[in-house]
C-alpha positions as CSV (number, residue, x, y, z in Angstrom):
1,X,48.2,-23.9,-7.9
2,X,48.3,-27.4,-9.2
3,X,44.7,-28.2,-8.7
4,X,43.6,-24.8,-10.1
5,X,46.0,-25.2,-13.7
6,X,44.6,-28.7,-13.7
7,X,40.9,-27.4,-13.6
8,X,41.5,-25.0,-16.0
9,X,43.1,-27.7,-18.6
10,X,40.2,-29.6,-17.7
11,X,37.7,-26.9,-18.8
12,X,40.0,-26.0,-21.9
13,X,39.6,-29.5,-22.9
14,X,35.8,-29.7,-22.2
15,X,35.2,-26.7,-24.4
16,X,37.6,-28.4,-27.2
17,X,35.9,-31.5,-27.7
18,X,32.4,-29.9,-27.1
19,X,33.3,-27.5,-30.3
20,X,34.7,-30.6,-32.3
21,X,31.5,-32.5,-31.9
22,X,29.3,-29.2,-33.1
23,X,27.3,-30.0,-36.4
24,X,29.7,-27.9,-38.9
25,X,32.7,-29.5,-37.0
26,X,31.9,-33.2,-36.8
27,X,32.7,-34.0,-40.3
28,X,36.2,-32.4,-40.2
29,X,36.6,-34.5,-36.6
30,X,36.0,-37.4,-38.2
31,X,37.5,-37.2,-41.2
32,X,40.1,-36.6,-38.4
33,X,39.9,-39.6,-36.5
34,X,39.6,-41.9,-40.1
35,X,43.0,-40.3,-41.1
36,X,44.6,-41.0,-38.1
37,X,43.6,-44.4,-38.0
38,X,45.2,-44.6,-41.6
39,X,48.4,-43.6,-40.7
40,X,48.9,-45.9,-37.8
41,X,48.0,-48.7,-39.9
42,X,50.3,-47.5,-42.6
43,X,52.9,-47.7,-40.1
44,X,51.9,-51.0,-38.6
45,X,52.9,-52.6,-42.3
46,X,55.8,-50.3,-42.4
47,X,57.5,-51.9,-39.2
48,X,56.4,-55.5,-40.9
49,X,53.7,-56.1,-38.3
50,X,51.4,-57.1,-41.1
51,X,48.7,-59.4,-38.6
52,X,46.5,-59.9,-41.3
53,X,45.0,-56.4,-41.2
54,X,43.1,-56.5,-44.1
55,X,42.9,-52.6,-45.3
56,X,42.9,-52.0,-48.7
57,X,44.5,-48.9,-48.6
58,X,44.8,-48.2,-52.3
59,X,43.0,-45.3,-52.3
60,X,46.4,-43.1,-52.7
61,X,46.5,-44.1,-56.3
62,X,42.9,-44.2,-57.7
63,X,42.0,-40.3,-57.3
64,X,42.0,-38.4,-60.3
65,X,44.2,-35.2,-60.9
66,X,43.2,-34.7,-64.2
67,X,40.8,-32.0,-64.8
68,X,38.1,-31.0,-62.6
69,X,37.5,-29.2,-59.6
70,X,38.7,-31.4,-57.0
71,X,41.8,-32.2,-59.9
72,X,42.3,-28.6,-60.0
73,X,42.9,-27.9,-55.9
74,X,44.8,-31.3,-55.5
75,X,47.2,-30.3,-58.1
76,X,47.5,-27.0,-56.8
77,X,48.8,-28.3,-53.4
78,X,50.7,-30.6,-55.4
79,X,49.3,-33.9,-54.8
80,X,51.2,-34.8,-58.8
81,X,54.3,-34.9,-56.5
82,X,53.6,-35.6,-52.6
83,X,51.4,-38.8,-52.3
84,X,47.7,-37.6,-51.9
85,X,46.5,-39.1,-48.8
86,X,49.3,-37.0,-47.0
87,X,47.8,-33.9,-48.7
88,X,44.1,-34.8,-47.9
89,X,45.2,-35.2,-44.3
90,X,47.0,-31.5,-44.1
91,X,44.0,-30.5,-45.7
92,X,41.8,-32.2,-43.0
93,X,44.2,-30.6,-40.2
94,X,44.6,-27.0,-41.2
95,X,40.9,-27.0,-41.8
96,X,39.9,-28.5,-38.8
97,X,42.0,-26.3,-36.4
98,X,41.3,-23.2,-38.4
99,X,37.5,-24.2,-38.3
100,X,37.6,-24.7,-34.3
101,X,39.3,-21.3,-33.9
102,X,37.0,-19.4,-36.2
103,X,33.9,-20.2,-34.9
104,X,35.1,-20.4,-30.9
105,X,35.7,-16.9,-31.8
106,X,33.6,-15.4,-34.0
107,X,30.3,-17.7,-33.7
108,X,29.5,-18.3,-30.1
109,X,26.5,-18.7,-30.8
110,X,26.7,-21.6,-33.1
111,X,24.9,-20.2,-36.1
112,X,25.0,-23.1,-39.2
113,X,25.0,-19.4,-41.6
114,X,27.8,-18.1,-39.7
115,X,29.8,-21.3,-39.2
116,X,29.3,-21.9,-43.3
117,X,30.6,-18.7,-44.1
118,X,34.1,-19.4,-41.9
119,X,34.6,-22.9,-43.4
120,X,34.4,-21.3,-47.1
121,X,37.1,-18.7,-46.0
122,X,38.6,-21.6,-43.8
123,X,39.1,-24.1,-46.6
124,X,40.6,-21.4,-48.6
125,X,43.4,-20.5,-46.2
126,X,44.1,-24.3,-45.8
127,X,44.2,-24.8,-49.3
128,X,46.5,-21.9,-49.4
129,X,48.7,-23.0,-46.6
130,X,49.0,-27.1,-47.2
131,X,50.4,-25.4,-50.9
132,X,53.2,-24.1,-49.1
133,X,53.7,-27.0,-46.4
134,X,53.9,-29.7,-49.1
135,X,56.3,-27.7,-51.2
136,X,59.2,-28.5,-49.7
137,X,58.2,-32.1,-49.5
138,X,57.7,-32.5,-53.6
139,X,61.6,-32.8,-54.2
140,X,62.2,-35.4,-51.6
141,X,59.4,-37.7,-52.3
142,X,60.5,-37.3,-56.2
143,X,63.8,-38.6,-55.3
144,X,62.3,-41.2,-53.4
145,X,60.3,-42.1,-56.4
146,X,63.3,-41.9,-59.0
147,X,65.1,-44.4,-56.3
148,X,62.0,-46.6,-56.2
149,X,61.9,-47.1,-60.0
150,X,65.9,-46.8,-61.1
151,X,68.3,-47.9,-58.5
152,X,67.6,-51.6,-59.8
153,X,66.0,-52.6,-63.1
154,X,62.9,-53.9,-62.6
155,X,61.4,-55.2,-65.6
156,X,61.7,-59.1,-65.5
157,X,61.7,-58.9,-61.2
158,X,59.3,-60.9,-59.5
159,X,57.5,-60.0,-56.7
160,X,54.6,-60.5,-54.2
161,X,51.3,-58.7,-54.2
162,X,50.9,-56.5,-51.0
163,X,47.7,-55.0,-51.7
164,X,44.7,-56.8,-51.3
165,X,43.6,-57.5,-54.5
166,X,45.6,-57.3,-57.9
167,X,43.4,-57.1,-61.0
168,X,43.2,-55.0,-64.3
169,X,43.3,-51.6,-63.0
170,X,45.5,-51.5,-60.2
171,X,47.3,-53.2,-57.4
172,X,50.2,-52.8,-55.2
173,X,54.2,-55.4,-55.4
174,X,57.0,-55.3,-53.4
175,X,59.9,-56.1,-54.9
176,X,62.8,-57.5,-53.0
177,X,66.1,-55.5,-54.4
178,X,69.9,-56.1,-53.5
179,X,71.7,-53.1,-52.9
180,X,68.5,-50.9,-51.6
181,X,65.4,-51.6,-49.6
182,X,62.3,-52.9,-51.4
183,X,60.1,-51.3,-53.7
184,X,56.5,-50.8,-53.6
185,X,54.9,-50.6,-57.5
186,X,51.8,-49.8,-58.9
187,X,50.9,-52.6,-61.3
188,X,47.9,-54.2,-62.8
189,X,47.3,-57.6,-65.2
190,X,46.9,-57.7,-68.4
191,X,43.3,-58.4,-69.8
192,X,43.5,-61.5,-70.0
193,X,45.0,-62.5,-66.8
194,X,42.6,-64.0,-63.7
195,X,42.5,-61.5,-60.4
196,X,45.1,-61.9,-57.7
197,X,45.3,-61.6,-54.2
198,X,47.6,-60.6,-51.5
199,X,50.8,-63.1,-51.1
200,X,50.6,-64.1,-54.8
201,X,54.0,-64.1,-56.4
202,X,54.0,-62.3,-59.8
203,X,56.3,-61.3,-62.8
204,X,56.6,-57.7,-63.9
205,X,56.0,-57.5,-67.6
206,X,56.7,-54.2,-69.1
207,X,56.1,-50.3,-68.2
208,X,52.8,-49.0,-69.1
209,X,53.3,-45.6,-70.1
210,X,49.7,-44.4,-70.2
211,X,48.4,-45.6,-67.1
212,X,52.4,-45.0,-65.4
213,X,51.7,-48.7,-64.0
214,X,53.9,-51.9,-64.1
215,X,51.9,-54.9,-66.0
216,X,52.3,-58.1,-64.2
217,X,51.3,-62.2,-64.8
218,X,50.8,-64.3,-62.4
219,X,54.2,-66.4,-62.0
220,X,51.9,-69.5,-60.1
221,X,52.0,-72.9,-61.6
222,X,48.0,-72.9,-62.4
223,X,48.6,-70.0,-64.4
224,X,48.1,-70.8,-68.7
225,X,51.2,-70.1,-70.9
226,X,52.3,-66.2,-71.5
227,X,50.0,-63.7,-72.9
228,X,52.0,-61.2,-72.3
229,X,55.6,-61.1,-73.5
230,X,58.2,-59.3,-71.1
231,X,59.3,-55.9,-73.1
232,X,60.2,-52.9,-71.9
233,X,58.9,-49.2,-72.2
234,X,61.7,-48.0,-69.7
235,X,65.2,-46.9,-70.7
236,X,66.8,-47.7,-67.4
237,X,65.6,-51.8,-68.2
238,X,68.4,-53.1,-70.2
239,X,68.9,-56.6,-68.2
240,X,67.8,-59.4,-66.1
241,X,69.7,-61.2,-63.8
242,X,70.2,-64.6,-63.7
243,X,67.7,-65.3,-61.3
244,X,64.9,-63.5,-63.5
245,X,66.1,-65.8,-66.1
246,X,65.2,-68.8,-63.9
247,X,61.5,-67.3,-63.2
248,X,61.0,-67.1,-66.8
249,X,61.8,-70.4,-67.7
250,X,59.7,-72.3,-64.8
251,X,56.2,-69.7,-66.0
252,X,57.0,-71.0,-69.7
């Protein structure tokens, strides 16, 4: 009995992997495998195991929801409010399991016509169903957010760049905070400012409401005299501590 459920696992499995690697499956496998991958790294530098993995893994931030097509279906499974590399890899998922089912059912014969016809139909079912998976989630990655950005003020904080590079469109800074674990902004430098790299330590500036980024200077000692005074756009930024007070005087 053993050796015959084993055989037939065994055959399941063949037939599995030989339907992921068909033409009109192999994209959605890999795009598999290359999520995957993300997420265990993402997890590596959430346990601190940082190892100098360099993966720039700013991608969350840089996609576009405004207008569009592709603006259009990510809103609509509400990537404005769960971050978007989770939704892309729900999308991935639902569309790769419904994909294998469809055509191990329906197109034996491994027609490209057939198997482009499902994934249309496919993609609209996952689109349909990661809307209704990531629902739930909106609320608590909101409060996360809301915790992230008001449990501490932040204007006037320093903080060291985590993402590979910092320069005038984006970048990623942890923040050390007291009564709550770090926070993780988007930020960017003002025009003026030189490029940074991962380890630098930096000021936060102000709150740019347009691009809904932190601005940042560079608080090193090579660094020119301010270009950009500290202000804030942020109603929840009414002081520094005494400590911020301290960074502002050795930059000056």
């Amino acid at each position: 009995m053993a050796v015959c459920d084993f055989l037939r696992w065994n055959q399941i499995v063949k037939e599995l992997w030989e339907q992921a690697l068909q033409s009109y499956n192999l994209p959605l496998t890999i795009g598999l495998i290359i999520f995957c991958a993300y997420w265990i790294v993402s997890s590596i530098g959430i346990f601190d195991f940082d190892a100098n993995v360099n993966v720039d893994l700013d991608a969350d931030a840089e996609i576009d929801l405004n207008g569009g097509f592709f603006g259009t279906i990510m809103n609509f499974v509400n990537a404005a409010d769960v971050p978007v590399m989770l939704v892309l890899t729900l999308l991935n998922v639902c569309t790769w399991v419904i994909s294998m089912i469809s055509n191990e059912f329906w197109n034996p014969d491994h027609s490209i016509g057939i198997a482009a016809g499902l994934f249309i139909a496919n993609f609209i079912i996952s689109v349909i169903l990661v809307r209704y998976l990531t629902k739930p989630l909106a609320p608590l990655f909101n409060a996360i957010k809301n915790d992230t950005e008001a449990a501490e003020p932040l204007i006037g904080q320093s903080g060291i760049v985590k993402s590979r590079v910092l320069d005038h469109n984006y970048g990623q800074v942890r923040v050390k905070r007291h009564n709550t674990s770090p926070a993780l902004l988007n930020c960017k430098l003002s025009d003026t400012d030189q490029p940074l790299v991962r380890g630098d330590e930096v000021l936060i500036v102000r709150f740019d409401k347009d691009s809904k980024k932190y601005v940042v200077r560079s608080l090193s000692v090579k660094e020119p005299a301010l270009s950009e005074p500290i202000s804030s756009d942020l109603p929840i930024q009414e002081s520094t501590t005494d400590n911020q007070s301290e960074h502002l005087t050795i930059s000056e």
